[in-house]
C-alpha positions as CSV (number, residue, x, y, z in Angstrom):
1,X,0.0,0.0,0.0
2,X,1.4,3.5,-0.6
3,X,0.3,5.4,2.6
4,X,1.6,8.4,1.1
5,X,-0.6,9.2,-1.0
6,X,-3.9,8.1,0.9
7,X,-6.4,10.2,2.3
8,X,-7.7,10.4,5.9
9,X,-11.1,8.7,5.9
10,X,-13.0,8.5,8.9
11,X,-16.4,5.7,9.2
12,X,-19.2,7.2,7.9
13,X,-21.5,6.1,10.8
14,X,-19.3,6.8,14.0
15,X,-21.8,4.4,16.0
16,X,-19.7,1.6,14.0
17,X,-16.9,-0.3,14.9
18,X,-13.9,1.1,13.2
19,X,-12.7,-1.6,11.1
20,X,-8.9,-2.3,12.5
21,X,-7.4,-1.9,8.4
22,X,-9.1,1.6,8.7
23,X,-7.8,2.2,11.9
24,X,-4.4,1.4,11.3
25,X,-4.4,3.1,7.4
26,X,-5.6,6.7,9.2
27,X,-2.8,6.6,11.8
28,X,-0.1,5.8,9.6
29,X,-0.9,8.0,6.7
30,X,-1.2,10.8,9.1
31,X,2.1,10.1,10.6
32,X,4.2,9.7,7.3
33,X,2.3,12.9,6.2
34,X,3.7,14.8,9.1
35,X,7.0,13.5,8.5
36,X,7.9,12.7,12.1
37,X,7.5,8.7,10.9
38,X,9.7,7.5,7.9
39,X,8.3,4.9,5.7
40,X,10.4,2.1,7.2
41,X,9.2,3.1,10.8
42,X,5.7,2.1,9.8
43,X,5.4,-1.8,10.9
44,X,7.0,-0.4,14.0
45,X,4.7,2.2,14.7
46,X,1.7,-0.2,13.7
47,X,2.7,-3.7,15.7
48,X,4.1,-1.9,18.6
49,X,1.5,0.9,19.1
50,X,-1.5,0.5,16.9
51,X,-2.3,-2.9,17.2
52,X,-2.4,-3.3,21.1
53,X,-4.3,-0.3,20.8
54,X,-7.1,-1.3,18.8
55,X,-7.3,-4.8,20.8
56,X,-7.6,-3.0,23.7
57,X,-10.9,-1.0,22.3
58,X,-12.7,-4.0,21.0
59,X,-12.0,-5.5,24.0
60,X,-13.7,-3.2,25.7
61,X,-16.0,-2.9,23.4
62,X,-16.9,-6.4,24.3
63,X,-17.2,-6.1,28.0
64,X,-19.1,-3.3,27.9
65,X,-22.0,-5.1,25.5
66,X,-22.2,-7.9,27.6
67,X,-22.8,-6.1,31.1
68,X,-25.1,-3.5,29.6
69,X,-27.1,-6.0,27.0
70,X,-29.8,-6.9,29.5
71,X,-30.7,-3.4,29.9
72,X,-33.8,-1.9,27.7
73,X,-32.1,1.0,26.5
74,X,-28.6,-1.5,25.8
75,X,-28.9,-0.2,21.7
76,X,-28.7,3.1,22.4
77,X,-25.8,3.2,25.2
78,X,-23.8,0.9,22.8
79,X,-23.8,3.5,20.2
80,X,-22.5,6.4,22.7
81,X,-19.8,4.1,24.0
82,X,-18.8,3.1,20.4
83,X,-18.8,6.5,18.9
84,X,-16.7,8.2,22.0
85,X,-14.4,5.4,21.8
86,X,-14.0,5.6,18.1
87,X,-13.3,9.5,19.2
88,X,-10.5,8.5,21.4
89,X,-9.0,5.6,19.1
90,X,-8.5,9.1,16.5
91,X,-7.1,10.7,19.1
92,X,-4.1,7.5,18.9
93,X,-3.2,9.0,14.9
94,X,-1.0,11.7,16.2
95,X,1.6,8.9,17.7
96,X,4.9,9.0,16.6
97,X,4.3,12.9,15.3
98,X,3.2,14.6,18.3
99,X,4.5,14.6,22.1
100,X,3.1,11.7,24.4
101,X,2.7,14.1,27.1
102,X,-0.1,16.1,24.6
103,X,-1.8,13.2,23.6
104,X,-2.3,11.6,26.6
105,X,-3.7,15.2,27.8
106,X,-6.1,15.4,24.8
107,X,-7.3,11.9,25.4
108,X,-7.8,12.1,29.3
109,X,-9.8,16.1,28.5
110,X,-11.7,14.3,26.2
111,X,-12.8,11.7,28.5
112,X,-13.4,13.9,30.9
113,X,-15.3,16.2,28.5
114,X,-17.7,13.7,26.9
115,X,-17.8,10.8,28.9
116,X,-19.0,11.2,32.1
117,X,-22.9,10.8,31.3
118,X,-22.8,7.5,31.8
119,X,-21.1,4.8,34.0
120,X,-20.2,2.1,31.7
121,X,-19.6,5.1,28.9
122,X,-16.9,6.5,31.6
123,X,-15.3,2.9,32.5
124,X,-14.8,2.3,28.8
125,X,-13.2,5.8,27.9
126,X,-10.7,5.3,31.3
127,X,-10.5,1.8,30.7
128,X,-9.0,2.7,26.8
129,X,-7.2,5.9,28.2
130,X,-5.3,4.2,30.7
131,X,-4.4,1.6,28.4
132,X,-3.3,4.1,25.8
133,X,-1.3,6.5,28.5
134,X,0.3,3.4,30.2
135,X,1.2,2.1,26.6
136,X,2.5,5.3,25.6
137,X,4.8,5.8,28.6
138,X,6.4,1.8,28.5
139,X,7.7,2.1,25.1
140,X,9.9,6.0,25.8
């Protein structure tokens, strides 16, 4: 694939799972367009960082559906937690091209800004965050 000359594309219903190709595809492109990651870095970047980053989302993803699928409004809430998650997973492009210290910060404000409503909403988004931070940190 040449990731240089891709566009960013985002899912076109944010209440969807972001597909882990997509995922991976929107980080790299943006890091090799911001020049901070060269070409060769890429597999790096992707099976150190990106990888464990998306399990970690659709494994919380998972959890979350089961504990809230006996609950009558379960469609609904699963949407919200999907579409902030999918917020926060974007928030992961800017590794390798930005400092850790500012994207932890933006991911953590987010959280704190959108995803507070709800309970299991708030466990996800600290759940991912933590993971992400604690990731980020590990691998300086």
């Amino acid at each position: 694939m040449d990731f240089e000359k891709r566009k960013l594309v985002k899912p076109k219903d944010e209440s969807k799972i972001i597909d882990e190709s997509m995922y991976v595809d929107l980080c790299v492109n943006y890091a090799l367009n911001t020049g901070w990651v060269q070409p060769e870095q890429k597999n790096i970047l992707t099976e150190q960082y990106l990888k464990p980053i998306y399990k970690k989302y659709t494994e919380v993803l998972d959890e979350v559906k089961s504990e809230v699928a006996a609950d009558t409004d379960a469609e609904t809430r699963i949407k919200i937690i999907t579409k902030r998650l999918g917020h926060i997973l974007e928030r992961t492009r800017r590794i390798g091209s930005t400092d850790r210290n500012n994207i932890t910060r933006e991911i953590y404000d987010y959280r704190d800004s959108f995803c507070q409503s709800d309970e299991y909403l708030e466990y996800a988004a600290t759940s991912l965050a933590d993971f992400i931070s604690e990731l980020l940190y590990s691998k300086s």
